[in-house]
C-alpha positions as CSV (number, residue, x, y, z in Angstrom):
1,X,-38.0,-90.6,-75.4
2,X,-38.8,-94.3,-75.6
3,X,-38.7,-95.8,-79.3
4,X,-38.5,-99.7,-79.9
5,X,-39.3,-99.3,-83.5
6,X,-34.9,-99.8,-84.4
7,X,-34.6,-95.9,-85.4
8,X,-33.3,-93.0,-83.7
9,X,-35.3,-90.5,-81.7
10,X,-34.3,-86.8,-81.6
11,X,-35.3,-85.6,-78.0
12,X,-36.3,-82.0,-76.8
13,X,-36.3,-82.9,-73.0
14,X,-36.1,-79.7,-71.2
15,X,-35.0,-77.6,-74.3
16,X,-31.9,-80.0,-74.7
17,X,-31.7,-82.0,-77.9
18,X,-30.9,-85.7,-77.4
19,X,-30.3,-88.3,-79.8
20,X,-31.8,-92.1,-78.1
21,X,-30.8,-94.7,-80.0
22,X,-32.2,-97.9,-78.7
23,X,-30.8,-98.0,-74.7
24,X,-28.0,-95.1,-75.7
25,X,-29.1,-91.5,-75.1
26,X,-26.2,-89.1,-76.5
27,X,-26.1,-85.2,-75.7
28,X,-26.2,-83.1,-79.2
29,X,-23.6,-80.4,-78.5
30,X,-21.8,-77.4,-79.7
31,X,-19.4,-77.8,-82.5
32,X,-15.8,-78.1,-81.1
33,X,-17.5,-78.4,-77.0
34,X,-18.0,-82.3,-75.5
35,X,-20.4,-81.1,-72.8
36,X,-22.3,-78.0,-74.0
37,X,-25.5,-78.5,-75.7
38,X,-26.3,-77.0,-79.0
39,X,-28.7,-74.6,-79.0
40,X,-30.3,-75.7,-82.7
41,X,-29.8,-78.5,-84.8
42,X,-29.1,-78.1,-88.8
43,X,-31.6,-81.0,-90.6
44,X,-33.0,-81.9,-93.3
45,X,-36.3,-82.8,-93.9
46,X,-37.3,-86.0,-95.2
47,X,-40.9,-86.9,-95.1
48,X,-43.6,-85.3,-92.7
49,X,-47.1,-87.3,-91.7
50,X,-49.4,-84.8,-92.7
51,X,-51.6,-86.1,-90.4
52,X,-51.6,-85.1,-86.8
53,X,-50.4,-87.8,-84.0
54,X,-52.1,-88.9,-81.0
55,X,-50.9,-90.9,-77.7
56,X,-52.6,-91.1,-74.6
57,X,-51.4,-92.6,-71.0
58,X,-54.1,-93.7,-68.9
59,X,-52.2,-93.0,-65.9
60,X,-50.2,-89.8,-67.9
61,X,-46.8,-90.4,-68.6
62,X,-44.1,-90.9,-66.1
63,X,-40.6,-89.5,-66.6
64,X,-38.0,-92.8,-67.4
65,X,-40.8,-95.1,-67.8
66,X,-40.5,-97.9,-70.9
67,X,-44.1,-98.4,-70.8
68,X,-45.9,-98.5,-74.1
69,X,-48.9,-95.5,-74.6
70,X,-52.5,-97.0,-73.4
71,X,-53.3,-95.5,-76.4
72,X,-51.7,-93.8,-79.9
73,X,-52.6,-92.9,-83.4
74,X,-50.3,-92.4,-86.0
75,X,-52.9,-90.8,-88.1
76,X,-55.0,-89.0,-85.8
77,X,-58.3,-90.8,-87.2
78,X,-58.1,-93.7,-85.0
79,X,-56.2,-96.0,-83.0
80,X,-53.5,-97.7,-84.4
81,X,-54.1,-101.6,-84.7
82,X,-51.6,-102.3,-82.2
83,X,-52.7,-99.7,-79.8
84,X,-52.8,-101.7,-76.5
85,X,-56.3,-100.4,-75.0
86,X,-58.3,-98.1,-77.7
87,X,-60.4,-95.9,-76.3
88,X,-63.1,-95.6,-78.9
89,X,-63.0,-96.4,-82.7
90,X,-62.6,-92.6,-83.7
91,X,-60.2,-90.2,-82.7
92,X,-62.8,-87.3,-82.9
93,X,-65.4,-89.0,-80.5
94,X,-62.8,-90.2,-77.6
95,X,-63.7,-88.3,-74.6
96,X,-59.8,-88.3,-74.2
97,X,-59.6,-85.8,-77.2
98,X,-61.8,-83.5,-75.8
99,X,-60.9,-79.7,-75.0
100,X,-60.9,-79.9,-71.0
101,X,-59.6,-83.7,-70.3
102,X,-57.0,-82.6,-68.6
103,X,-55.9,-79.4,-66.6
104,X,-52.4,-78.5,-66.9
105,X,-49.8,-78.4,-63.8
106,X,-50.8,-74.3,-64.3
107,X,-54.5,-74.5,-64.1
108,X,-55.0,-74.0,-67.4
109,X,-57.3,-76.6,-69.8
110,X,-55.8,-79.1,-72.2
111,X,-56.3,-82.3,-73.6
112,X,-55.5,-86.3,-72.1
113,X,-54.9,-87.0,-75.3
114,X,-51.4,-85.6,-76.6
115,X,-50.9,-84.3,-80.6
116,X,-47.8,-83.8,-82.1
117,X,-46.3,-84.5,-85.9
118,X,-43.9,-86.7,-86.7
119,X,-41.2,-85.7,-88.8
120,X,-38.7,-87.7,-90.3
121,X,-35.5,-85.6,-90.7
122,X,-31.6,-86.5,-91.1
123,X,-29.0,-84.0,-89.4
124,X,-26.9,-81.9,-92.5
125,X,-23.9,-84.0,-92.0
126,X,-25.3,-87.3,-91.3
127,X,-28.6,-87.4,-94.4
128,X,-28.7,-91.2,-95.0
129,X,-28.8,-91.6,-91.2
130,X,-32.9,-90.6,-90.9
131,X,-34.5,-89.7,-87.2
132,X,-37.8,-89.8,-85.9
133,X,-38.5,-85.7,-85.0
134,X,-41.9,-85.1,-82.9
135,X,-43.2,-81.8,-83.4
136,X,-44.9,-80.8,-79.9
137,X,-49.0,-79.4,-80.0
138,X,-47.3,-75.7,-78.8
139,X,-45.0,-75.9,-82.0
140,X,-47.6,-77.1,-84.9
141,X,-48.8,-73.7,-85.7
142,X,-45.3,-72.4,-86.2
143,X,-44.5,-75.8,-88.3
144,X,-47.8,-74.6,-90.8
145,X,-46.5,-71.4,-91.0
146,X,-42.7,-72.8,-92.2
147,X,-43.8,-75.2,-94.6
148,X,-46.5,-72.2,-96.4
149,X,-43.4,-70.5,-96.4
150,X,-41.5,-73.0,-98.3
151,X,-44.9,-73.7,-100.5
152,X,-45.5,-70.3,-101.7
153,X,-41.8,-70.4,-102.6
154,X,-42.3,-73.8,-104.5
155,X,-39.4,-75.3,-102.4
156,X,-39.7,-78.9,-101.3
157,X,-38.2,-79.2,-97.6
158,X,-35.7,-82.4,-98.6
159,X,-34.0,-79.6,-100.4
160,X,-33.4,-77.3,-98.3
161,X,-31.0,-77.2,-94.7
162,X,-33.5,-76.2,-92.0
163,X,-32.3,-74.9,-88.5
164,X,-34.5,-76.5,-85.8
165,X,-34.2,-74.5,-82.5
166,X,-35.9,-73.7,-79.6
167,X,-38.8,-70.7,-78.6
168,X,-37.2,-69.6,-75.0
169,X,-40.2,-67.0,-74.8
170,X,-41.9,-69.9,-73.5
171,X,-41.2,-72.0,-70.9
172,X,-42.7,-75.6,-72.5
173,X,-40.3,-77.1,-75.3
174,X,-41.1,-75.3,-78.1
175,X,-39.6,-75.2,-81.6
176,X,-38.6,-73.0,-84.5
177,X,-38.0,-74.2,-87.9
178,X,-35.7,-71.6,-90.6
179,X,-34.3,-72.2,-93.8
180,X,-30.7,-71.7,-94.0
181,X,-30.0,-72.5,-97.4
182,X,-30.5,-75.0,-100.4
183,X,-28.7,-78.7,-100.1
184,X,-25.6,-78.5,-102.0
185,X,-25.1,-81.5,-105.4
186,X,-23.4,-84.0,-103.2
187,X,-26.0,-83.8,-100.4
188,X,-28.7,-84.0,-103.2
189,X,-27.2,-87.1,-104.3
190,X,-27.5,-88.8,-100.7
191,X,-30.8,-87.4,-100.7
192,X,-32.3,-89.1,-103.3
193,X,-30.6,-91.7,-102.4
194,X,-31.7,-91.9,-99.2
195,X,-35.6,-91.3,-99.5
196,X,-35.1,-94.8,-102.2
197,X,-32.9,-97.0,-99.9
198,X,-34.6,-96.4,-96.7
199,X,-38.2,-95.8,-97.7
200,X,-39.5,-98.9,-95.5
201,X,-37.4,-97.2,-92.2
202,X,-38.9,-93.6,-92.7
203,X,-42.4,-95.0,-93.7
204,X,-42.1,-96.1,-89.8
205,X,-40.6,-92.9,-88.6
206,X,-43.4,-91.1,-89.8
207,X,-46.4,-93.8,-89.1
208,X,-47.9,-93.3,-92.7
209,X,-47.8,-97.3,-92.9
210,X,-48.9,-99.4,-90.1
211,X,-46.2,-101.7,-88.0
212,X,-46.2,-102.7,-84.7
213,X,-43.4,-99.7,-83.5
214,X,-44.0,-96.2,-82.6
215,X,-42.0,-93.8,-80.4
216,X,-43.5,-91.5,-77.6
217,X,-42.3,-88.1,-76.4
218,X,-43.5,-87.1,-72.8
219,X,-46.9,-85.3,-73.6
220,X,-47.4,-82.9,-70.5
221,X,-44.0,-81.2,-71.4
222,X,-45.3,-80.7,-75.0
223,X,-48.5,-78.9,-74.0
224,X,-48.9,-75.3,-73.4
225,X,-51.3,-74.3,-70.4
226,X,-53.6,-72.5,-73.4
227,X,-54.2,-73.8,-77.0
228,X,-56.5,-73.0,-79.2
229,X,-59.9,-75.1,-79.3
230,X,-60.2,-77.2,-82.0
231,X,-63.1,-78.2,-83.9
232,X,-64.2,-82.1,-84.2
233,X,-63.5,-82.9,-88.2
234,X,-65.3,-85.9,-89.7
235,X,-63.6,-89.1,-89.9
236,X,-62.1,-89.2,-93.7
237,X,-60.0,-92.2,-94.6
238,X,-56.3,-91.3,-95.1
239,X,-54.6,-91.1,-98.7
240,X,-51.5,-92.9,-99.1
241,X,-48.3,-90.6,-99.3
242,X,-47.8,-89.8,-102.7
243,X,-44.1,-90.5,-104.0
244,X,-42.3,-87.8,-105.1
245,X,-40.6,-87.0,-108.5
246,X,-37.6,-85.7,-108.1
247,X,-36.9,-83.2,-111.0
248,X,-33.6,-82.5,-112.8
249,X,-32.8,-78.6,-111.8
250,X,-30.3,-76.9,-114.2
251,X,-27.3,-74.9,-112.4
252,X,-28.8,-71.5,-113.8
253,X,-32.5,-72.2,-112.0
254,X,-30.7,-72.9,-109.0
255,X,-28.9,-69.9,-109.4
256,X,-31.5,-67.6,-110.2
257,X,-33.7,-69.6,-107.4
258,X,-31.1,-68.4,-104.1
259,X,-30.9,-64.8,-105.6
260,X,-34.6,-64.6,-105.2
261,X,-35.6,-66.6,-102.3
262,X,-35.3,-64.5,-98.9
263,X,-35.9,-67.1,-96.6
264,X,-35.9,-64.5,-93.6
265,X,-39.2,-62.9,-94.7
């Protein structure tokens, strides 16, 4: 992971979580172990960019290199104002975009262009310490289908402790997303108080507002050797992020709330 945008970066190198913070790159590992990498990581949510990312190499990416994207959109719609080269003025109409850009190291047809989603999430024990979390192409399917779960439930994922872990029926880094349980009073508490007090650091973690920093994730790890085509969408200009209300929950609710919710289903 590269980042010069002064957060941390959660990376999922070779199904091994990392946490880079500026030049320091520290191991995530098992409770009560110094050298044994954890196998899942316990988070919580923060914000999402609900629109899909974009960065593209012109040379593709090279393991351990610094070098900023040719390329990158924060909001899939087009370049980002301090993209170094765009390539066109929309993201749907770059030739880089297109299904078939680039063949994969198996044969099989992909994109030059990389997607991903960046979340913005805060391990369970650490929640006013917020991280930059990029969701890989292979993984966004499964990250629709976890937050329709939450949806349908009328759960907001800043309130609940989800378990990030890895698919190893696949050999590309990809990742699974289940609820564990609801945060707890005092964790609420840092919660609210984080999504106030750092709003301006996780606006740039997710790249719903402009600035001149942005973090990459290798893209030709992150791509399975078959996706699904996707359809060119129109260019539509982005909404801002609505800010969210957070509403007073009596005891009993929450009670009645974790005797219903099955968050295995």
């Amino acid at each position: 992971a590269v980042t010069v945008g002064g957060f941390p970066v959660i990376s999922i190198k070779g199904k091994v979580f990392h946490i880079q913070r500026g030049d320091e790159r520290e191991l995530v590992t098992k409770t009560g172990t110094d050298d044994e990498p954890a196998s899942a990581l316990e988070v919580v949510i923060l914000s999402v960019n609900p629109n899909k990312s974009k960065v593209f190499y012109n040379s593709g990416f090279v393991e351990g290199s610094v070098a900023k994207p040719t390329c990158y959109s924060n909001d899939g719609i087009a370049p980002a104002s301090d993209a170094e080269e765009p390539q066109s003025k929309k993201c749907n109409v770059c030739p880089h975009n297109q299904w078939g850009s680039r063949i994969t190291e198996n044969g099989g047809k992909g994109k030059s262009c990389g997607d991903s989603m960046r979340l913005c999430v805060a391990p369970a024990g650490m929640i006013n310490d917020p991280m930059l979390l990029r969701v890989p192409a292979a993984t966004l399917k499964t990250l629709g289908q976890y937050g329709s779960q939450l949806a349908k439930r009328g759960v907001e994922p800043q309130y609940v402790v989800t378990k990030v872990g890895f698919d190893y029926n696949v050999a590309h880094p990809a990742l699974t997303f289940k609820a564990m349980r609801f945060v707890e009073e005092e964790e609420l508490t840092t919660v609210e108080s984080t999504l106030t007090d750092e709003a301006d650091i996780i606006d740039q973690i997710t790249g719903v507002v402009e600035k001149p920093s942005f973090s990459v994730e290798p893209v030709a790890e992150s791509t399975p050797a078959v996706e699904t085509v996707e359809k060119p969408v129109e260019a539509k200009k982005p909404k801002p992020a609505p800010k969210k209300e957070v509403k007073e929950v009596e005891e009993d609710e929450v009670d009645d709330a974790l005797a219903n919710l099955d968050f295995d289903d």
